[in-house]
C-alpha positions as semicolon CSV with decimal commas, in nm:
position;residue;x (nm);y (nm);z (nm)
1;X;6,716;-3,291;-2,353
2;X;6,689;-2,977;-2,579
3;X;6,754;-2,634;-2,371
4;X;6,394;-2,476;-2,457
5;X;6,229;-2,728;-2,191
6;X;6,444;-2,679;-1,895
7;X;6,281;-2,359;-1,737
8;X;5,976;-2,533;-1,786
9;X;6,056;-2,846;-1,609
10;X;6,248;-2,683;-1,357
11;X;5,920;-2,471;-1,238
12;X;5,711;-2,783;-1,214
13;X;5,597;-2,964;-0,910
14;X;5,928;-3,259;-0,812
15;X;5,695;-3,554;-0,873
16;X;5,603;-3,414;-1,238
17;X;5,943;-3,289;-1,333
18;X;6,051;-3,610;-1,181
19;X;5,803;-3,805;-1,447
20;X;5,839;-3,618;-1,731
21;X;6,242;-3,541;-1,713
22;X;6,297;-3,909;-1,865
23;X;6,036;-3,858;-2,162
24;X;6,176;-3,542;-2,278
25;X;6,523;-3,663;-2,252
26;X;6,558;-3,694;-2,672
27;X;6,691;-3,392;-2,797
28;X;6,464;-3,468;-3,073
29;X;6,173;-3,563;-2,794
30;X;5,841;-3,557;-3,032
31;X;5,649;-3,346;-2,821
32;X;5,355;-3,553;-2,790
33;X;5,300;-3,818;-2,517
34;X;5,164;-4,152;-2,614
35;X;4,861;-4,305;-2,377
36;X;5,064;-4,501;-2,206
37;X;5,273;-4,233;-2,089
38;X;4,972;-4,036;-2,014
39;X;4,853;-4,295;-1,771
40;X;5,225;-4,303;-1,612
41;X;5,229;-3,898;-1,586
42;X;4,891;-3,882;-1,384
43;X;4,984;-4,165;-1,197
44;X;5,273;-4,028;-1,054
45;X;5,187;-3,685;-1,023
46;X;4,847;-3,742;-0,895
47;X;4,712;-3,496;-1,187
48;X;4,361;-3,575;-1,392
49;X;4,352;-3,530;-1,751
50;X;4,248;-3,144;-1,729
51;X;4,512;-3,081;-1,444
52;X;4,789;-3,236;-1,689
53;X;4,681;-3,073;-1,954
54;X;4,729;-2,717;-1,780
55;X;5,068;-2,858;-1,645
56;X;5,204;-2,944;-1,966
57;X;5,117;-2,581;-2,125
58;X;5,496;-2,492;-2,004
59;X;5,639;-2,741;-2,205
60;X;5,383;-2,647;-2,523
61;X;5,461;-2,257;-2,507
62;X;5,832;-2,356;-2,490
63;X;5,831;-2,468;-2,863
64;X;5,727;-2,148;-2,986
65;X;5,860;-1,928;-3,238
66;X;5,780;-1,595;-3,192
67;X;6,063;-1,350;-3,349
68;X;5,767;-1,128;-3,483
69;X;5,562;-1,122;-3,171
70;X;5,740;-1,233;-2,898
71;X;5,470;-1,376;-2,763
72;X;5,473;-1,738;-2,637
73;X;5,143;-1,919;-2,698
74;X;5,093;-2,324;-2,593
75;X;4,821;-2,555;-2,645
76;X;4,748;-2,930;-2,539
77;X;4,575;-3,146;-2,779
78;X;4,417;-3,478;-2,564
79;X;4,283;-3,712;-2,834
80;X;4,071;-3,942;-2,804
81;X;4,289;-4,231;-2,835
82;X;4,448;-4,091;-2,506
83;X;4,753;-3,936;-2,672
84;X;4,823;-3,568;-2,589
85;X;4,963;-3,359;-2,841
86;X;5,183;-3,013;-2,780
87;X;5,126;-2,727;-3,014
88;X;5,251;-2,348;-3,040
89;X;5,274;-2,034;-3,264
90;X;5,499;-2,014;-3,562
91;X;5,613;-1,709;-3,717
92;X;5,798;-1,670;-3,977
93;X;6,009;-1,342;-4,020
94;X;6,074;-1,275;-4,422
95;X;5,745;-1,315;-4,584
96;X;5,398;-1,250;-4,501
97;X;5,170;-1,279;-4,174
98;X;4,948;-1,472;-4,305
99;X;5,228;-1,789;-4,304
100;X;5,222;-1,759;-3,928
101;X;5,097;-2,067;-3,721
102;X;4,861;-2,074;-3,425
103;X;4,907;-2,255;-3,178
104;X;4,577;-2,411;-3,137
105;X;4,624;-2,501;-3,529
106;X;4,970;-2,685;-3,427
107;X;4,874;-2,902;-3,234
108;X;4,563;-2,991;-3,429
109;X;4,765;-3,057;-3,700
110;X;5,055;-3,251;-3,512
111;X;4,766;-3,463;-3,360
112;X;4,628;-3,485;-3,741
113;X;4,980;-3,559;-3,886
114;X;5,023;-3,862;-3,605
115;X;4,719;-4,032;-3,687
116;X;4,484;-3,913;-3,439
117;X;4,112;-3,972;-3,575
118;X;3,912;-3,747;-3,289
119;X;3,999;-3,453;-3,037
120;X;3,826;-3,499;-2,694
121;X;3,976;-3,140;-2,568
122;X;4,223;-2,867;-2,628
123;X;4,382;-2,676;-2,360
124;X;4,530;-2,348;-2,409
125;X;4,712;-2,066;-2,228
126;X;4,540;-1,801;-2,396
127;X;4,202;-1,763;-2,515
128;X;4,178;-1,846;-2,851
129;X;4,150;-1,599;-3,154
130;X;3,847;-1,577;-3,395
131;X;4,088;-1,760;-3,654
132;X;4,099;-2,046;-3,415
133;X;3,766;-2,096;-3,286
134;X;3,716;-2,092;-3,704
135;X;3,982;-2,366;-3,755
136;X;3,838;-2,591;-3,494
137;X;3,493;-2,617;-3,639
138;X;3,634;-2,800;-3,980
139;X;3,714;-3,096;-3,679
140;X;3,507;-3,393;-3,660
141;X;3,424;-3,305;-3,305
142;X;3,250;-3,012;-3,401
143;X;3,127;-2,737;-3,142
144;X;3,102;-3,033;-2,894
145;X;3,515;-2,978;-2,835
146;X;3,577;-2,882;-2,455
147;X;3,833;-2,598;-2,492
148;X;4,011;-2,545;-2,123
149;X;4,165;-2,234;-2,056
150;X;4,356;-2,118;-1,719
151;X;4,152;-1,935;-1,467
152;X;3,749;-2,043;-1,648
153;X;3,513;-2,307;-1,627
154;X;3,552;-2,569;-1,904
155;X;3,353;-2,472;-2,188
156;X;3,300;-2,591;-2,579
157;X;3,387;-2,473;-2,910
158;X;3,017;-2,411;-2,917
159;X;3,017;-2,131;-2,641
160;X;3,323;-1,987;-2,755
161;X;3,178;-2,003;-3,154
162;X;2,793;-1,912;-3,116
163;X;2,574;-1,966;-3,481
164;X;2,913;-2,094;-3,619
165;X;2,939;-2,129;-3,974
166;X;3,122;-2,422;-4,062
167;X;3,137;-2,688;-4,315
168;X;2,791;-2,903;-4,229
169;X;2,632;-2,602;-4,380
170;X;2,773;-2,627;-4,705
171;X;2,711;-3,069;-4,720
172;X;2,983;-3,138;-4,627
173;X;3,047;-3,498;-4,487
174;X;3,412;-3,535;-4,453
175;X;3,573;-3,349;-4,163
176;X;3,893;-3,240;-4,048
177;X;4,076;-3,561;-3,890
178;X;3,799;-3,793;-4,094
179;X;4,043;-4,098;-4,244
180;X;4,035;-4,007;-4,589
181;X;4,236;-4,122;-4,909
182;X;4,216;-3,934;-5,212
183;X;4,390;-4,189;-5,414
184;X;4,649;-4,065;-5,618
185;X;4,956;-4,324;-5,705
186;X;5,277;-4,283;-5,505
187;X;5,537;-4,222;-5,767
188;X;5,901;-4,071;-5,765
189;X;6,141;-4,112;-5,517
190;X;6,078;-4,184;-5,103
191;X;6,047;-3,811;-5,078
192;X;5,831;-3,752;-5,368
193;X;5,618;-4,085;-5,272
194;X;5,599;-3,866;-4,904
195;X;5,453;-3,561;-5,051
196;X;5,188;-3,766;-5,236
197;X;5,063;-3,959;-4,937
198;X;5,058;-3,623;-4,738
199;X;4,878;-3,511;-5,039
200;X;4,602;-3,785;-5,045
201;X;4,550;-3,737;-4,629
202;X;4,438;-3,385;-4,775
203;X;4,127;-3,200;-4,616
204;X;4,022;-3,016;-4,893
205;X;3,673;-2,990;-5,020
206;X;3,635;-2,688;-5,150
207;X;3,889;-2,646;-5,384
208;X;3,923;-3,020;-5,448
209;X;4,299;-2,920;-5,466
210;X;4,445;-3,112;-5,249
211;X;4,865;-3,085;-5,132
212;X;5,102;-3,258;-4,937
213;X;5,462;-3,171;-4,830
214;X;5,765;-3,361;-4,757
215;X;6,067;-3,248;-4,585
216;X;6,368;-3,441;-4,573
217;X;6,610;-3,358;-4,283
218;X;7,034;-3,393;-4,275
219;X;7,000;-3,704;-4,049
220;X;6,767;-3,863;-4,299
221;X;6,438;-3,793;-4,096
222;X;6,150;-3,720;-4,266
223;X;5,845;-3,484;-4,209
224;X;5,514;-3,469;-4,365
225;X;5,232;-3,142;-4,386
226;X;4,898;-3,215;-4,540
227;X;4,630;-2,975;-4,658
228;X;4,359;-2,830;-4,449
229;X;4,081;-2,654;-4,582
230;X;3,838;-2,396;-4,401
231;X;3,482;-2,312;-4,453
232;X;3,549;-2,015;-4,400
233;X;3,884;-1,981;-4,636
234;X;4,126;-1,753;-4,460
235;X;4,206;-2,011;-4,173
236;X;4,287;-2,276;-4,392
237;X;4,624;-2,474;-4,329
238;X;4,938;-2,505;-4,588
239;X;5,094;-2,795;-4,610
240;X;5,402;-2,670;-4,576
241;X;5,296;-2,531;-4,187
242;X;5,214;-2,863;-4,089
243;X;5,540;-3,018;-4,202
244;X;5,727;-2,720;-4,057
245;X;5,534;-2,744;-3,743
246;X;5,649;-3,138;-3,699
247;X;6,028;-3,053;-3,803
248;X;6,028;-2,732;-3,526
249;X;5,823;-2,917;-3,232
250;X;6,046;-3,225;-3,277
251;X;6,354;-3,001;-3,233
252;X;6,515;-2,937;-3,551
253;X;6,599;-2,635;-3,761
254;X;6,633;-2,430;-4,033
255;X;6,982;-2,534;-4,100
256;X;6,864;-2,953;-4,057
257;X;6,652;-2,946;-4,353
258;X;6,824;-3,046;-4,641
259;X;6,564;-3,051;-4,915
260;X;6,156;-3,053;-4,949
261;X;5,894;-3,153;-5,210
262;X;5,540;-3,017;-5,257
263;X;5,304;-3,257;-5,415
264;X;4,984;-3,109;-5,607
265;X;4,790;-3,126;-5,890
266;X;4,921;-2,967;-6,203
267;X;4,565;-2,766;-6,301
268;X;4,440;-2,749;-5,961
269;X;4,170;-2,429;-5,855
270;X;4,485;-2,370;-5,604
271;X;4,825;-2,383;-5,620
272;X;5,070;-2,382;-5,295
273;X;5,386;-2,397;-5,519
274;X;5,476;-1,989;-5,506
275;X;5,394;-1,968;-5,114
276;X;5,604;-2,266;-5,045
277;X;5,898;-2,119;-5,223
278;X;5,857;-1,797;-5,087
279;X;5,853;-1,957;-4,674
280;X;6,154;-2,191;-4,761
281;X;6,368;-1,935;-4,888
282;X;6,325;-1,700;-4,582
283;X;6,472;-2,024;-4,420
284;X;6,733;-2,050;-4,703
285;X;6,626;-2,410;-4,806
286;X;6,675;-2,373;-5,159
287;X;6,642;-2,781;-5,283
288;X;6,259;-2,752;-5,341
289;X;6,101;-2,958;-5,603
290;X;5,767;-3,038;-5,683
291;X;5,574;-3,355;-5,749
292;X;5,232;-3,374;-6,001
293;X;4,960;-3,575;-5,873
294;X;4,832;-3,845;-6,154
295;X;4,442;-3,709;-6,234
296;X;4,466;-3,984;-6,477
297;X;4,573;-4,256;-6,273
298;X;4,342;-4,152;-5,984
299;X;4,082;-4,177;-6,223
C-alpha cells in the first residue's frame, strides 16, 4: 500500500478500514473504486452512497500535492455507472499558478479519462471555488449535479452557480463527458498513437483545437490527458493536467516518467506545446516530443 493512505485508513471506522485495506493494497492502487467494489464497501460498512462518499474524502485529500499551498483538498466523483472516482489539488512549484489543479477538476477528469459518460454527484471537503463551480457547468449533468459538502444540506451546481453562464448559451450541443471522436488517424508509434486518441476524446469547441497527451512511465505504463474546454476560458483543462493527474493519483512520480508526447494540430487557434514544455521541465522530464494531427486525413 503506498504510505500517503495509511493515516487515512488508520482514522476510519474498523469495518471500513477493514474493507477498504485490501483495495488499496497496490502501491499503484488507481484511486477509483469500480461498482462492484462500491456495493462491497457499503455493504460492509453499513454506509449509503453520500455517507461513503464523505468517508472516502481522507483517502482523496491524501493524493494531494500541495508544496505551494499546503493545503490538502479531496473530492469524490460517484458516476453514474456506480464507479467513484478520487480527485485532489495539484500544484506545481517552477512555473505558473495557473498550471495548478483543483481538486474538483481531478476527479472530473480521472472519471472523464476512465470512461465515465455522466456524474450523478461530487463530494468535496471544501466548498468549491468560483473556478470550479465554472468547470462543472461544461458537464453533461449540468446545474442538476448534487455537490455534497461536510456539515450542509445536499445542494446542486445550480444553487451553488445561480444565472450560470455556460456552454448551452453559446449552442453548444456537445458537453463535457459527451462520447465524442474527432477523428483524426492514429499514426506514429504506441505513444504517439496515445496522444492522438487523447487528442480526438478532446472537449474543445471553441477553439476547435483540440490536444491530447501521452505519458509513458519507466515500468512501461502509460497515461493519457485530454483537452477540456470552458465557456468561460480561464477554467479550461490542459491535457497535460489530466495525464499528470492519472500518473500522481495512481502513485507514481516525477522521477517514473520516462518520456511524454503532446498531440495537436499544427495551425491550430491554440497551441499547448510551450506550456507543456515549460510544466515538464519543472519536473525535469526532458524526452518531450510532439505529434501533428492529420487535418487532411480527418477530412
Amino acid at each position: 500500500m503506498h504510505s500517503r493512505f495509511q493515516v487515512a485508513l488508520d482514522q476510519m471506522p474498523a469495518q471500513l478500514h477493514s474493507a477498504l485495506a485490501q483495495l488499496v493494497a497496490d502501491e499503484h492502487f488507481p484511486a477509483m473504486f469500480s461498482a462492484a467494489e462500491a456495493e462491497t464497501l457499503k455493504r460492509q460498512s453499513g454506509l449509503d452512497d453520500d455517507a461513503l462518499a464523505f468517508a472516502l474524502l481522507p483517502l482523496a485529500a491524501a493524493c494531494a500535492r500541495t508544496a505551494i499551498s499546503r493545503f490538502n483538498v479531496g473530492a469524490v466523483a460517484r458516476g453514474e455507472s456506480g464507479n467513484i472516482y478520487l480527485g485532489a489539488n495539484m500544484e506545481f512549484p517552477g512555473t505558473t499558478m495557473q498550471q495548478t489543479l483543483h481538486a474538483e477538476q481531478s476527479a472530473i477528469a480521472h472519471a472523464w479519462m476512465r470512461g465515465e459518460r455522466r456524474l450523478a454527484a461530487i463530494t468535496v471537503n471544501y466548498t468549491p471555488c468560483g473556478h470550479c463551480r465554472q468547470f462543472m457547468n461544461e458537464l453533461n449533468s449540468g446545474t442538476d449535479l448534487h455537490i455534497h459538502l461536510p456539515g450542509r444540506q445536499p445542494a446542486t451546481l445550480g444553487d451553488y452557480l445561480p444565472d450560470a453562464f455556460g456552454p448551452q448559451d453559446l449552442n453548444i450541443a456537445t458537453l463535457l463527458l459527451d462520447e465524442q471522436d474527432h477523428g483524426y488517424p492514429l499514426e506514429g508509434d504506441a505513444l504517439s498513437r496515445a496522444a492522438i486518441a487523447a487528442a480526438n476524446r478532446s472537449h474543445a469547441p471553441y477553439s476547435q483545437s483540440p490536444s491530447g497527451v501521452a505519458l509513458e512511465m519507466r515500468d512501461g505504463t502509460l497515461f493519457t490527458g485530454s483537452y477540456a474546454e470552458n465557456a468561460a476560458y480561464n477554467p479550461s483543462l490542459p491535457p497535460l493536467q489530466a495525464a499528470l493527474n492519472l500518473m500522481y493519483l495512481c502513485g507514481y512520480q516525477p522521477q517514473d516518467l520516462l518520456r511524454a508526447i503532446l498531440a495537436e494540430l499544427p495551425d491550430g487557434t491554440l497551441t499547448q506545446w510551450e506550456a507543456t514544455v515549460a510544466l515538464l521541465r519543472t519536473l525535469e522530464c526532458r524526452s518531450l516530443d510532439r505529434a501533428l494531427l492529420n487535418r487532411s486525413a480527418n477530412g
